[in-house]
N, C-alpha and C positions, 0 to 999 in steps of 0.2 A: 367468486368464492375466496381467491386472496384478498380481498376488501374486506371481507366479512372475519375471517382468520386475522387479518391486521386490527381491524377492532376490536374483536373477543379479546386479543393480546393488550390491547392498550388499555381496554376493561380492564382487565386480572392486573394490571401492572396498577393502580389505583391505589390509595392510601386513605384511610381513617384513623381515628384515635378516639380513644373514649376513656373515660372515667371517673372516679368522685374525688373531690375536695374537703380535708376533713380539718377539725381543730389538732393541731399536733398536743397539746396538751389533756383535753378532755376526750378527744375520739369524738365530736361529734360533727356531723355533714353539713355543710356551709352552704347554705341559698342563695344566689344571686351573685357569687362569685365571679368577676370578669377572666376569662380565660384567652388570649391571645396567642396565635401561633403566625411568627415572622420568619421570612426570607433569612439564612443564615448567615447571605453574602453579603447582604446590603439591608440590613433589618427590615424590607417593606414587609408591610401588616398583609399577611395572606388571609388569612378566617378570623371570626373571633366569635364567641356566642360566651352564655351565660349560665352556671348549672343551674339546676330545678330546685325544687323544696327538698329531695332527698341529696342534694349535691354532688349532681349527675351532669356529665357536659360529656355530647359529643360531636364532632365533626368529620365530614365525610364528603366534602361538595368538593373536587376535582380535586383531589391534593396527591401531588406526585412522589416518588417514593423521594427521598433527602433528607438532608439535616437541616432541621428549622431550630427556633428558638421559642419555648414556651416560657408566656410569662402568667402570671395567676395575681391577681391584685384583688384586696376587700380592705373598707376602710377596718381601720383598727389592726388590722394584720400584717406583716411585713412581709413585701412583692415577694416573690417566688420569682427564681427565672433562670434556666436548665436548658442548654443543647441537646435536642431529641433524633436519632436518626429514624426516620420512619419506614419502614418496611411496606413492599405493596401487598399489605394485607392490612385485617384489623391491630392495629397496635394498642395496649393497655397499660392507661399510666392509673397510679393512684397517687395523687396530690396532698402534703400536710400544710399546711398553714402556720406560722409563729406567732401567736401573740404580741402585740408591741408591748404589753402590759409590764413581758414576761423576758426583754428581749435583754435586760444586763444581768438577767439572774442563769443565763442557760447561754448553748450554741449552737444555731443554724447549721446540720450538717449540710444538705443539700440546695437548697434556696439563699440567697444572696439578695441585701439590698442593694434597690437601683440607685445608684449615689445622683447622678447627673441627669436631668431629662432637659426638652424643650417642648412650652407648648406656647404655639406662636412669637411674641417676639419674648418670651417670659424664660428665664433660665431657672430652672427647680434646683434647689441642693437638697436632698435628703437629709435629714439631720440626724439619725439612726446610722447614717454610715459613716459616720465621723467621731471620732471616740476624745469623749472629756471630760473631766473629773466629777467626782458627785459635787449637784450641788453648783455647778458651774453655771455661770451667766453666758448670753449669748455672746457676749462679746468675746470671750475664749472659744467658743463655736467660730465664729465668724475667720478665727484666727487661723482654723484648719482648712478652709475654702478657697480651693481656687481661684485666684485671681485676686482675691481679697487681701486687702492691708490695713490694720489699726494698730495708728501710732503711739508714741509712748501716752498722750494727751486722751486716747479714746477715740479721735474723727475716725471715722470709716471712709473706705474707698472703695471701687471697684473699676478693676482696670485702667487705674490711673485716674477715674471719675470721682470728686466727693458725694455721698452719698445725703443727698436733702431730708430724708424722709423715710420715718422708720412706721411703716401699719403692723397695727396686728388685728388677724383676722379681718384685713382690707378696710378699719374703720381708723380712723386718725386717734392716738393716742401719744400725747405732748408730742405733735407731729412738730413743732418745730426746733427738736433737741433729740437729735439720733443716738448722742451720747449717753443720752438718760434713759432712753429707753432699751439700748442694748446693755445696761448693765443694772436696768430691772429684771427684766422677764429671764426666767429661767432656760439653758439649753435644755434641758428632758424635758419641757411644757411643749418642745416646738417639734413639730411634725415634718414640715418642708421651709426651706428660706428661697422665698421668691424673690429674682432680681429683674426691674423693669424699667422703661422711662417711664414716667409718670404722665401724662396729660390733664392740661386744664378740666372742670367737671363740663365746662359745656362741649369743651372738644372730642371729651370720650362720651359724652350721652351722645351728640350726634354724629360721631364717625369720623372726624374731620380732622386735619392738619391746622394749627394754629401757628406752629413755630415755638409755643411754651411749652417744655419738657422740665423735667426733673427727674436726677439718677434717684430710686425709692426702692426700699425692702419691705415685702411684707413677710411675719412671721405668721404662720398657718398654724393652729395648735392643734392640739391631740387633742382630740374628742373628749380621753378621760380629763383631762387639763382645763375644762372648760366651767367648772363650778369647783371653786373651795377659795381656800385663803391663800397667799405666799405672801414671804416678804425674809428682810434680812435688816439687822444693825450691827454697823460696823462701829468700832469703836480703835484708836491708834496715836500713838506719841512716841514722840523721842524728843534730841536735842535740837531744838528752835522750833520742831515742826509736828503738826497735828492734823487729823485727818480725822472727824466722827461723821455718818450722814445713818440714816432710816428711812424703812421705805418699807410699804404695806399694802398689798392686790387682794382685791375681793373680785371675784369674777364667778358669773351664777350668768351663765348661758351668754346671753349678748351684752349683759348688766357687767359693765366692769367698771369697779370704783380703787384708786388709787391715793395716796399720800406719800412725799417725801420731804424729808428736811436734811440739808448740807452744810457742816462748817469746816472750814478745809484752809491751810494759809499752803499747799503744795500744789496748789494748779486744780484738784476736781473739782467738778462741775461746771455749767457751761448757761451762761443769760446770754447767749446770741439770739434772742427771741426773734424770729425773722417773720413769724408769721401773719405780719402787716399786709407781706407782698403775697397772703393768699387771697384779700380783698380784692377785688376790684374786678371789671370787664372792660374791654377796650383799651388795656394801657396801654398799647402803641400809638395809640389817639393823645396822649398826657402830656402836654406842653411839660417839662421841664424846666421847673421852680423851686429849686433848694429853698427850705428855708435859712434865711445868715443869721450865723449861726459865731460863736465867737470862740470856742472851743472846739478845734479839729475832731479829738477823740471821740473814737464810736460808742464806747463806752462796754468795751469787752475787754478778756485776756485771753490773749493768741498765744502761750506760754513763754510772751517776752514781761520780765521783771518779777516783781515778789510780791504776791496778791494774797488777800484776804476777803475772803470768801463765807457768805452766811445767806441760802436761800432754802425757800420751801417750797411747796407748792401742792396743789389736790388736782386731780382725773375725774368726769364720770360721763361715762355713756349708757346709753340703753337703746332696745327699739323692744315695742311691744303690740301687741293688735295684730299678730300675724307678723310680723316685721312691717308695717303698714306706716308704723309712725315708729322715730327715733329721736332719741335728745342728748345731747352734749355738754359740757363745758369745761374749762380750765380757771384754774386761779392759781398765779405763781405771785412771789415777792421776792426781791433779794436786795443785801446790799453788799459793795466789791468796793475793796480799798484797795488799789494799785500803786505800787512805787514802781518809776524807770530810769533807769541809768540807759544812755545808747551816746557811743563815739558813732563817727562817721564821718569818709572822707567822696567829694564829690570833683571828678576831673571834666572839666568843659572843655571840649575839644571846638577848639573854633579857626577860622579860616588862616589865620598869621600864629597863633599861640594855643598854648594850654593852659587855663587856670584849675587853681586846686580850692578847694573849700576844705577846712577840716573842721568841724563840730560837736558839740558836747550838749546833751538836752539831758533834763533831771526832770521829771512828772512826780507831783503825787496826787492821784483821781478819788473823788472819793462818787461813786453814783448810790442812788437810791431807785429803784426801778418796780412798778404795779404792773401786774396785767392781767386780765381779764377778759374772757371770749365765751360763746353762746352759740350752739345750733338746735335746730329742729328741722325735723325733715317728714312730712307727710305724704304718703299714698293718698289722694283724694279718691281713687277709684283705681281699675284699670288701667287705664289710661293718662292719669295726670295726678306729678308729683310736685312738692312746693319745698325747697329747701332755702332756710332763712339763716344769717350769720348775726351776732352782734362781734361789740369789740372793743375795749376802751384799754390806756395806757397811762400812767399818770407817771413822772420822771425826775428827781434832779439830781444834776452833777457840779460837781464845783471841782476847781483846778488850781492847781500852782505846778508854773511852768520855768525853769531857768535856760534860758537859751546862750551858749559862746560859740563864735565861729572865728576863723580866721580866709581871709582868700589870698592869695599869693600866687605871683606870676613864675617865669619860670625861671628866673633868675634867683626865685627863692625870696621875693620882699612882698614883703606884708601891704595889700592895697585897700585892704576893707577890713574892721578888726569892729565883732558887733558884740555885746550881752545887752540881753531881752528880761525883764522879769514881768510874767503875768500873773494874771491871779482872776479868775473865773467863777461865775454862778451863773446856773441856766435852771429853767425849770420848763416841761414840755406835757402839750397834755395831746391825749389821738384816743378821737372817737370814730368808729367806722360801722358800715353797714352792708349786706348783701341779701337781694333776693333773688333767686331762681326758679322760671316756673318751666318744666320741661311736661308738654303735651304730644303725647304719641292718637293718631286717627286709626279708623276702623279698618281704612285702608292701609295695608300693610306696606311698611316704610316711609309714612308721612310723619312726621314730626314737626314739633315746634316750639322753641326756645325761648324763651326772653330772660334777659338778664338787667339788674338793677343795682347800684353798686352806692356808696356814698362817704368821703370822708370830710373829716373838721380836724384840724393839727393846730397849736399855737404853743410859739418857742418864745420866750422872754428871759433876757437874761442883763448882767452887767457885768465890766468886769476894769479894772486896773491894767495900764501898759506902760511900762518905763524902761525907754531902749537907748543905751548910749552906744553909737557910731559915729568910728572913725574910720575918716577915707583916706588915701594919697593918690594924685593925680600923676603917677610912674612918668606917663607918655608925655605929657604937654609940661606943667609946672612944676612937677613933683610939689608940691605943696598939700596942706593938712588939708580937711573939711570936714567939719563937726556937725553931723544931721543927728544930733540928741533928739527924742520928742519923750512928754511926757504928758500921758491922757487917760481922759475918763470916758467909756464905753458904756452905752444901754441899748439894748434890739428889744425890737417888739415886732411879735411874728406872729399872722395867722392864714391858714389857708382851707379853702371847702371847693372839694370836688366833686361831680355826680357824673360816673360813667351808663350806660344803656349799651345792649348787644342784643341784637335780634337775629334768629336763624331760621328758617321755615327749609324744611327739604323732602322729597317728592319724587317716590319713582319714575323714570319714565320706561323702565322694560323691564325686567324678573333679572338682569345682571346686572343696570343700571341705574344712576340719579342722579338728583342734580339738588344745589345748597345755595340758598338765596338769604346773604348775608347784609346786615346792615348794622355802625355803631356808632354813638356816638358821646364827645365827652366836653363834659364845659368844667374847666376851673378859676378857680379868683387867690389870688394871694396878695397879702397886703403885709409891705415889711419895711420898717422904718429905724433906722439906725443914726445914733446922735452922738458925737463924738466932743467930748471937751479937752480945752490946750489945760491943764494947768500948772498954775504961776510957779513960779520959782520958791514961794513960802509955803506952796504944800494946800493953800485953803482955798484962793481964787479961782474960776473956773472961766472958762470963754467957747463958743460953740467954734468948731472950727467946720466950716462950711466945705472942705472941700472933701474933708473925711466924713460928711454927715449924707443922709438920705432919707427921702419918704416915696415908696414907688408902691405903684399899684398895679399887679398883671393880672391880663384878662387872655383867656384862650379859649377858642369853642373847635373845635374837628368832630368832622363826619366823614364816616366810611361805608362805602357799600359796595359788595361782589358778587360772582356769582364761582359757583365750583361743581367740577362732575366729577361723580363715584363710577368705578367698576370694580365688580365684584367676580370673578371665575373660577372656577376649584381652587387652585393653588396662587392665584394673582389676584391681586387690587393695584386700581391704579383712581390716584387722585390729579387733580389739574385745575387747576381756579385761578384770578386774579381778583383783586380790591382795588379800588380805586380811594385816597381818602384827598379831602381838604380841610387845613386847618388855618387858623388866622389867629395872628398876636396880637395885643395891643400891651402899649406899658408907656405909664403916666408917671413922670416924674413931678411930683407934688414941691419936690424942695427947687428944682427949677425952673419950673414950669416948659416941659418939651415933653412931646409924644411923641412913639415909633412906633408902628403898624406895619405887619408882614404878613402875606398870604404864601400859603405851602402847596402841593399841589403832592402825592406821594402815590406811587405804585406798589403795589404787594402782589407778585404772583409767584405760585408755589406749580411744583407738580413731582407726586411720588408713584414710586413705583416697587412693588414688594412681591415676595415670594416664599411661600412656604411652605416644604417639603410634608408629601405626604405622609411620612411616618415622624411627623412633628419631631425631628432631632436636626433640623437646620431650617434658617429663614435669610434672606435677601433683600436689603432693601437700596433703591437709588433713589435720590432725592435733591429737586432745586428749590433755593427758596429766594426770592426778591424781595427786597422791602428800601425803601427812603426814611433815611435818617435825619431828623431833623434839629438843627441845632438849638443849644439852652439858651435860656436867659440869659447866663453868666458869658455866653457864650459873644453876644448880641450886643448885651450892654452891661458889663459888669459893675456891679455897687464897688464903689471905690474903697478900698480896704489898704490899708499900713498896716496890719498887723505884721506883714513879711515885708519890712523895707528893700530887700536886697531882689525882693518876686514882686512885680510889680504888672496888672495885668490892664491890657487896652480893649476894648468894646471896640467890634466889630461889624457895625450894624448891617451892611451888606452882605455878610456870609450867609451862604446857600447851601442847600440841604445836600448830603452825601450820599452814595446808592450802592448799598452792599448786597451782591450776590455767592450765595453760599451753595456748594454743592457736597451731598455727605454720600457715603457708600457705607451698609454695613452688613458683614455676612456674619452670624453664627451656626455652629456646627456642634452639635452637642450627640455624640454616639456614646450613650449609656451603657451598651454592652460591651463597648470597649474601651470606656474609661476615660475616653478624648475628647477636648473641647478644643476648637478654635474659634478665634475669635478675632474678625479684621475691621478696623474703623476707622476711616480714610475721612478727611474734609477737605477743601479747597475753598477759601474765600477771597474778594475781588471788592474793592472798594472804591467806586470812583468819586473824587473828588470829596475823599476822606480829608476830616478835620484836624488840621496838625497846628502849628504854630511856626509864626516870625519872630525869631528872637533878637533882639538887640542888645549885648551887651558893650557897658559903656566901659572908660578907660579906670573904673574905679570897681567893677566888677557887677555891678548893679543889672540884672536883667530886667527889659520890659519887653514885653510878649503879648501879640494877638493874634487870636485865630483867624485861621485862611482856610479855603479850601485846598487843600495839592492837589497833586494832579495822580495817584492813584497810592493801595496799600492792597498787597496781596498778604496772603496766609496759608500755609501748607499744616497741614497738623496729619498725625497719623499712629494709630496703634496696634500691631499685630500681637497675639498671642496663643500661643499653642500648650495645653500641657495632655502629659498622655503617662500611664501606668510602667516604670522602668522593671519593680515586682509586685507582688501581692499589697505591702503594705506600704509600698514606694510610688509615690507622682513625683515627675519632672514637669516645668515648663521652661518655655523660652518665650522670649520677646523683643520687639524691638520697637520704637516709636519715634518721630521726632516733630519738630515746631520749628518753622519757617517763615521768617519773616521780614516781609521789604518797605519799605514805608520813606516821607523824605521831610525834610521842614527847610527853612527858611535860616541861617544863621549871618546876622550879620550883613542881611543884602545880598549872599550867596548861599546859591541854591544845593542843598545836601541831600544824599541819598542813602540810606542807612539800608543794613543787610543783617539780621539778626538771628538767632536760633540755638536750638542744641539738636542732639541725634544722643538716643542713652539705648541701651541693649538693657536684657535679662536673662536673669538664669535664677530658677526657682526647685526648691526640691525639697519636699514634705514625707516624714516617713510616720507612720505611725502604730505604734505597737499597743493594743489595748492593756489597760493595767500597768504598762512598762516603760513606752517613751514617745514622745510627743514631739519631733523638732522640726523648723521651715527655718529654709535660708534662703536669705533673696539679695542676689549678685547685681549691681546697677550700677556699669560704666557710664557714664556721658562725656559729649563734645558739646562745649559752650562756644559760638565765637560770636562775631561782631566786625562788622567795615561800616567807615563813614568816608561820603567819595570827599570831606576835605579837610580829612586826615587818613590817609589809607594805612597807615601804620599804627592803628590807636594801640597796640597792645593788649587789647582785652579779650584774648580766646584763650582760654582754659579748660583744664579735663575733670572732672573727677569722679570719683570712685565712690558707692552706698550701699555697705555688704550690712544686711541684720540676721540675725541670728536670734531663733527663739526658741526653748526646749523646756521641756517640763518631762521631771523625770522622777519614777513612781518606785518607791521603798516597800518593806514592810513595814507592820504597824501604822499604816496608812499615812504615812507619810511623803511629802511631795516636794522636790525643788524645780524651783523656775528658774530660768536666766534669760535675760534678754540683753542682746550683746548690740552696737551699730557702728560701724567705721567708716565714719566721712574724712574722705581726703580730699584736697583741694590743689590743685597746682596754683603756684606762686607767679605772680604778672609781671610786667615791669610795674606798672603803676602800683600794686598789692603786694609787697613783699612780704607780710608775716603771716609765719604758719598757721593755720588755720584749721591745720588738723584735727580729728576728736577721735575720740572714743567714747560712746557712753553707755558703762555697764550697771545694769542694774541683776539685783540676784534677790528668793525671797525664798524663805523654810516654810512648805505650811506643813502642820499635824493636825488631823482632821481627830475631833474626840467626842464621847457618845457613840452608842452603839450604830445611831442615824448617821454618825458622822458631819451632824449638824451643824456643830461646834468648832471652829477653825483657829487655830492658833498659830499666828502670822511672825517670822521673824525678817524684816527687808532693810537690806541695803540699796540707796538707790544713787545712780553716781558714783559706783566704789572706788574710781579712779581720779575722782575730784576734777573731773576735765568738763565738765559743759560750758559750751558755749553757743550764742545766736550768731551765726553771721552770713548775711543774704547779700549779693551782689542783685543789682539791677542795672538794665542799659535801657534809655531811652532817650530815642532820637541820638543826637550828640555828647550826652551826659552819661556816665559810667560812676555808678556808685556802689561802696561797700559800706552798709553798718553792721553794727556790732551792739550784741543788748547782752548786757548783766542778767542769769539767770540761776533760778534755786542750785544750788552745788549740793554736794555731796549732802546725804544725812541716814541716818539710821533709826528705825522703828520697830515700837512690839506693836502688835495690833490683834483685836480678837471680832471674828466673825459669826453671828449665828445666825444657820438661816430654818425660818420655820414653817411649814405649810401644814392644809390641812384638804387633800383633795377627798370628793368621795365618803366625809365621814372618817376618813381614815387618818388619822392624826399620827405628824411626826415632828415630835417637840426639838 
């Protein structure tokens, strides 16, 4: 009888809830409505169902009396989500709904959006809960998210990550310029901004670890945002400097067609067109064969010097038939005329002395650059998909280069005193190809892969070099030596590669499987470089044989692995090795000698992941193995004078390196209370990583050739926390650092270098809709540096990277920005001058038109005439600082108008 009295009690103490889901605007009942009721202590998902045709939900299956968390989600409408105590009886909610339609014209009393979620390893930012001016581009969105940083220039980051690759709606659009796409697409178009790594397409069709990642956003749009027109032209001058560009989206369901054009001499826009390296399969199979090449530069502007800037380009995708079939392409043009000023001084720490280098280099680039790309992608059936790439490039750059240096020992005399003048033309053409056929079986989880890849590249160029050096011999005679040369240069470059990747995998139990990998890659390059002395009258020429070449490289590698999947609620664990071999061959035509090398390379991986039932945190540990195999240049370098003073030796016995990497990464994303953390630990291990023997001689001259050493470690690490301080206030903090030991060869004595920094954060975002908009982000760092033979080099320094950014909202719709940043730099012994900056910029907008369409720009940028470039690097033994000339101060009016037409609905 008390058993029966204890259960009636534990009956009647029971809990339900029930009720409808309506439109808060029109009153009417919402169908299909996801209703969710969570754990209050620890958000797990306890029930969840769905309301009816009348928008009716209820639940009643064991739910004990407490305080849960209801959340209410439908597309188009914004989350709902309310602390409920429930009573052990019937409890009766009645649910309203916000239209996103409707969400900057009104105020959410009781319903809140979910700013932060995670689902799987994918971090959501809501973009409704982030407040930005009308009319604002993503990239002033991006500005208010967590974790995120874009710099004065436009690159994006995330957590310290550059960011490769901007989707929207998960389909590539000018996927290889994040910058242009985040200040296309509008913030109000964007519904959520997903942040992930990226996977190769065959490593995400079949589930697998490749070791190729890329940091990628995609923007997820609002349903209404999915058919009409937008676009904006800017138009801007002042004194020296000009800014106009256009840009135009038509988007009708999956069909999105795009145009823009840029002429700008202040740094927008961006031809780092990278998207070559999304061809290919197998390229850990890719012998390494630069094309020679006679012009260093890449042929971009990293915002060092004063550039001129004029490109275009068009977008368009579709898929139609169901989404069955899809089609693509791009066409960009541009051309970029660069000038560079850069000092720079170089201290060689070597086993008896120090020498100094001090330099002065003067660039003006002019490139010309096509490009052109192509997909299609077919459903053949259920079962089997076919996606095909094209790709072509067409290039040329021309150069003039002023090179002065001086080197000096420590007594302060002058032992090598050089100027260089070049003068450059190249012309390059890349055609490519890809096919992938991805076939899934009847049987459930059998797949099969094959991948098809193909490139043709040829560089031709010529160019002028005329270098007068002088030496003195300090140590033995002190006497002059005059190594003037004066010569004529031509390259003739071509290379065709075809990769193949085949994957077959195959359950073997309802948790598990297995992945039987195989790939393989052949390439040919043929590059012949001809060098004339001429004569002292300027007209005669002569071959100089020792600076000339004709080589021919031939490489073929085969890989093949095998790897097992496990799959369990909240765990997967992967685990595989590769096996590959590759073989060299390389025919020197102008000497007649060949050298043939066989590789032998291991690649084993195994990960292990976890992720949390109520999708707000994931786990992963991860090893990866692979053999690194040395280049060409590496093995047998083509003999080059273009850098008398860098002189490099072929190495033909060097052996491949074996880099083991170990990564850790946890995210924690609690939406109901606002918190994210975020930890990203790596460890890498290098045995018999590729460093160099340097010998410098008594007139400052380096010749160097690679060796294997005998190990190089890597500590890198990132943690970050940020959590809600009030209502309209986020903090974060951070901390990170980069560790590194590595050794080389100076001199006949064996060095052991210790490098790194360690940088903290303090981060803190407040935002008032309508009112004020500001992040500050605090970043101390510790730079140091030892080499064991010189343990006193001098080169640890601190500094300091406070930014500051605010936008702040008037009547008469009026808006000021400021963007503040303060680098400070401690001073070295080797570095004496201040190096300080400040760099502030400040801009008036007044929004006019009743749409506010209309933007009327007034910017200062640089108001304190202080910019400057100046990056310290250490490597191995060498400690250097340059220094580049860049845009200063200037002032502009500019007018903005942006015009869409969603829905029919037009706003001029």
């Amino acid at each position: 009888m008390l058993l029966t009295m204890g259960s009636l009690a534990s009956i009647a103490q029971r809990a339900s809830i029930k009720g409808y889901v309506t439109d808060t605007v029109s009153g009417l009942k919402l169908r299909d409505a996801v209703v969710l009721l969570a754990n209050s202590k620890d958000s797990m998902l306890v029930q969840f169902c769905r309301t009816d045709a009348n928008g009716y939900f209820k639940m009643d299956r064991n739910l004990v009396p407490g305080q849960y968390i209801i959340c209410v989600s439908l597309p188009s409408y914004v989350d709902y989500v309310e602390l409920k105590e429930l009573s052990g009886n019937v409890n009766s909610i009645d649910i309203s709904l916000f239209p996103k339609s409707k969400l900057l014209k009104a105020v959410v009393v009781k319903g809140k959006v979910k700013a932060i979620s995670l689902n799987g390893d994918t971090l959501e930012f809501k973009a409704d809960a982030y407040h930005v001016g009308a009319n604002a581009s993503v990239d002033e969105l991006f500005r208010q998210l967590p974790g995120f940083q874009v710099d004065r220039g436009g690159k994006i980051s995330v957590n310290g990550q550059a960011v490769q690759k901007i989707l929207v709606d998960g389909e590539e659009f000018f996927s290889d310029d994040p910058t242009l796409v985040s200040k296309t697409v509008r913030a109000d178009m964007v519904d959520k901004v997903q942040v992930f790594d990226k996977k190769s397409e065959q490593a995400a069709f079949a589930g697998v670890q490749d070791g190729k990642t890329a940091k990628a956003i995609n923007l997820k749009l609002k349903e209404d945002k999915k058919k009409g027109y937008f676009g904006k032209l800017i138009i801007g001058g002042g004194d020296r400097y000009y800014n106009g560009s256009g840009m135009f989206n038509r988007f009708k369901g999956p069909a999105k067609f795009s145009v823009y054009a840029i002429a700008s001499n202040t740094g927008e826009g961006d031809i780092s067109w990278k998207d070559r390296e999304d061809f290919g399969v197998a390229k850990d199979l890719e012998y390494n064969t630069p094309l020679q090449t006679l012009d260093s530069w890449a042929g971009q502007y990293a915002g060092l010097g004063f550039p001129q800037l004029y490109t275009a380009g068009a977008h368009y995708n579709n898929k139609w038939n169901a989404f069955n079939q899809a089609i693509g392409g791009e066409a960009r043009v541009a051309k970029l005329n660069l000038s560079e000023n850069m000092t720079s001084t170089t201290i060689s720490i070597l086993p008896t002395q120090k020498l100094t280098t001090s330099g002065n280099e003067k660039n003006y680039h002019i490139l010309l650059q096509q490009k052109y790309n192509g997909n299609y992608q077919v459903r053949l059936d259920s079962m089997t998909e076919l996606k095909a790439k094209i790709g072509a490039a067409v290039g040329n750059k021309t150069g003039d280069r002023n090179i002065a240096s001086v080197i000096r020992n420590e007594a302060g005399l002058s032992i090598n005193e050089l100027s260089q003048y070049t003068n450059t033309d190249e012309r390059s053409n890349s055609w490519m190809g890809e096919l992938i056929v991805n076939k899934r079986f009847r049987k459930a989880g059998r797949l099969l892969t094959l991948g098809l890849s193909g490139a043709y590249n040829t560089l031709n160029g010529n160019g002028t070099f005329i270098t007068n050096n002088l030496a003195w011999d300090r140590e033995n005679t002190d006497t002059s030596i005059n190594l003037d040369t004066r010569q004529y240069k031509e390259t003739a470059s071509k290379q065709d590669k075809i990769n193949l990747d085949v994957l077959y995998r195959f359950p073997i139990s309802q948790t598990s499987a297995l992945s039987l990998k195989y790939a393989m890659a052949l390439g040919n390059m043929k590059s012949q470089l001809t060098t004339f002395n001429i004569a002292s009258d300027g007209k005669n020429k002569s071959i100089d044989s020792i600076y000339s070449n004709n080589y021919l490289f031939r490489s073929v590698g085969n890989k093949a692995g095998i790897h097992y999947h496990f799959v369990k609620k909240q765990f997967q664990l992967e685990a595989g090795n590769d096996i590959g071999l590759t073989s060299f061959n390389q025919t020197d035509y102008f000497r007649y000698n060949l050298i043939k090398r066989n590789f032998v390379g291991w690649f084993p991986n195994i990960e292990l992941k976890y992720s949390g039932k109520n999708g707000t945190r994931t786990a992963s540990l991860s090893y990866l193995g692979n053999t690194i195999l040395p280049s060409a240049l590496q093995l047998q370098p083509l003999a080059n004078n273009t850098d008398p003073n860098n002189i490099i030796i072929g190495n033909p016995q060097l052996g491949p390196s074996y880099s083991n990497t170990i990564k850790l990464l946890y995210i924690n994303a609690d939406f109901i209370a606002r918190k994210t953390t975020w930890i990203d630990i790596g460890y890498n291990l290098i045995t018999g990583d590729f460093t160099t023997a340097d010998q410098i001689d008594s007139i400052g001259r380096k010749k160097y050739q690679f060796i294997n050493g005998d190990y190089t470690t890597l500590w890198t690490g990132n943690a970050t926390y940020s959590f809600p301080l009030a209502k309209s206030l986020t903090m974060g903090v951070s901390a990170g650092w980069n560790l590194r030991s590595s050794m080389n060869i100076v001199n006949n004595a064996k060095n052991r270098i210790r490098n790194g920094n360690y940088v903290a954060g303090l981060f803190f975002s407040e935002s008032l809709p309508e009112k004020l908009n500001i992040t500050l982000n605090v970043n101390p760092s510790y730079n140091y540096n030892s080499s064991s033979v010189a343990e006193n080099s001098g080169a640890d320094y601190w500094m300091l990277d406070t930014r500051l950014q605010a936008t702040v909202y008037f009547p008469l719709k009026s808006e000021l920005h400021t963007s503040c940043s303060l680098l400070l730099r401690q001073k070295t012994d080797e570095f004496t001058d201040n190096t300080n900056v400040v760099l502030w910029d400040i801009w008036i907008n007044k929004r006019l038109l009743k749409s506010e369409a209309l933007i009327l720009k007034l910017s200062a940028t640089d108001v304190l005439n202080q910019a400057k470039s100046v990056f310290r690097y250490i490597n191995t033994n060498y400690i250097s600082e340059y220094r580049y000339d860049v845009i200063k101060r200037y002032f502009q009016v500019g007018l903005t108008w942006n015009f869409s037409n969603f829905n029919n609905s037009a706003k001029p």
